[in-house]
C-alpha positions in Angstrom: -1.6 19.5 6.2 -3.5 17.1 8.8 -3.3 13.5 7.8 -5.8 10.5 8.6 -3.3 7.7 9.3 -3.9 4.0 9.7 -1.6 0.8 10.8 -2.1 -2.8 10.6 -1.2 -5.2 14.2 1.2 -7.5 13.0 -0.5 -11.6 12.7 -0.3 -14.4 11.4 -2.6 -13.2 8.0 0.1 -10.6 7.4 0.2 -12.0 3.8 -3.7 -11.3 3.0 -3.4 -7.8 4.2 -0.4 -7.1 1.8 -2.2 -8.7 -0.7 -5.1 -6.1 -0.2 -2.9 -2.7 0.2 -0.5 -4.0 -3.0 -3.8 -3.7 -5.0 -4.9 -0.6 -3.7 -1.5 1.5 -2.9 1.5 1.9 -5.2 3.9 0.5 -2.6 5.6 -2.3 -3.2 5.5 -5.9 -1.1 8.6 -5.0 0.5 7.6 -1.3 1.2 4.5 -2.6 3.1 6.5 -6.1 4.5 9.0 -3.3 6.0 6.2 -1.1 7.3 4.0 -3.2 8.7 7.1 -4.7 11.1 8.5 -1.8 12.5 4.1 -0.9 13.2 4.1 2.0 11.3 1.5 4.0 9.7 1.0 1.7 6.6 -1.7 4.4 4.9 -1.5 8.1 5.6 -4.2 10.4 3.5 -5.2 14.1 3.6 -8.1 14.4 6.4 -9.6 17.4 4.3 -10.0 15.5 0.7 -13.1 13.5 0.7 -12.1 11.5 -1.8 -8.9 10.5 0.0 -11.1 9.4 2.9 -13.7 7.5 0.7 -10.6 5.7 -0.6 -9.0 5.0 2.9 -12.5 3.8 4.0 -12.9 1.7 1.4 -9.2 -0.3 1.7 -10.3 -0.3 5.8 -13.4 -1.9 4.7 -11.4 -4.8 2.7 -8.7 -5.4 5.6 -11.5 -5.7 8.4 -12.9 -8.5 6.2 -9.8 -9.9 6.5 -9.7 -10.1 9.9 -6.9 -7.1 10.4 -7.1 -5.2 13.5 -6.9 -2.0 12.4 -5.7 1.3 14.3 -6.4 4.8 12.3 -5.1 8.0 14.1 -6.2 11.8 13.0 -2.6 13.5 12.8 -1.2 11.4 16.1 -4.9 11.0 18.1 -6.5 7.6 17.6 -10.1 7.5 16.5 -12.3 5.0 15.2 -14.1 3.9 11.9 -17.1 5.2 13.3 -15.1 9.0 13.6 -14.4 8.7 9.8 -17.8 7.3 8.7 -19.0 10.4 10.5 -16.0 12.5 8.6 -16.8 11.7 5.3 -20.9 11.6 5.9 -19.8 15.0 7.5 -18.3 16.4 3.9 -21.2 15.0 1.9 -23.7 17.1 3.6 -21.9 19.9 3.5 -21.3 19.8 -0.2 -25.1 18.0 -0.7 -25.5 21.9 1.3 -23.5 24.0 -1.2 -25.0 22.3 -4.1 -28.6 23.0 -2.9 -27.3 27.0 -2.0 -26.0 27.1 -5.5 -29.1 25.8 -7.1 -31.4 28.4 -5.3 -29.1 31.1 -5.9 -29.0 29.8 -10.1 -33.4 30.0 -9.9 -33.0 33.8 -8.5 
């Protein structure tokens, strides 16, 4: 299954940013702690499940506030939060599409 991965550089906030992924994640402060030190991927979701994304999005969206600097991969290439922006806006027209097809095929 392809993945949509993310890591966090290690700084000085470390602490607000594990106070941001405890609340959104079910790992644990020590998970993340041990994670985020040895620079590994600290969020990894399905790149095909839209809601996955909007989720992944959303906890990017609260860590850049933060000030994090933020790396997200697709599988092991890195991309930017303008690659999944255009992802997820991607899956919403094509299911904006399908719902539309299914409407006109319903009035026939």
């Amino acid at each position: 299954m392809p993945k949509m991965n993310m890591r966090i550089e290690k700084d000085v906030d470390q602490i607000k940013y594990i106070s941001i992924l405890r609340k959104h994640t079910d790992k644990s402060i020590s998970e993340i702690k041990e994670v985020m030190n040895k620079n590994d991927f600290i969020l990894s979701y399905n790149l095909l499940d839209i809601d996955e994304l909007k989720e992944m999005r959303n906890i990017i969206s609260l860590l850049a506030k933060a000030g994090a600097k933020i790396h997200i991969y697709e599988d092991n290439r890195e991309v930017s939060v303008d690659f999944l922006d255009n992802l997820i806006e991607s899956y919403l027209d094509t299911e904006r599409y399908h719902e539309e097809v299914d409407e006109q095929i319903n009035e026939d």
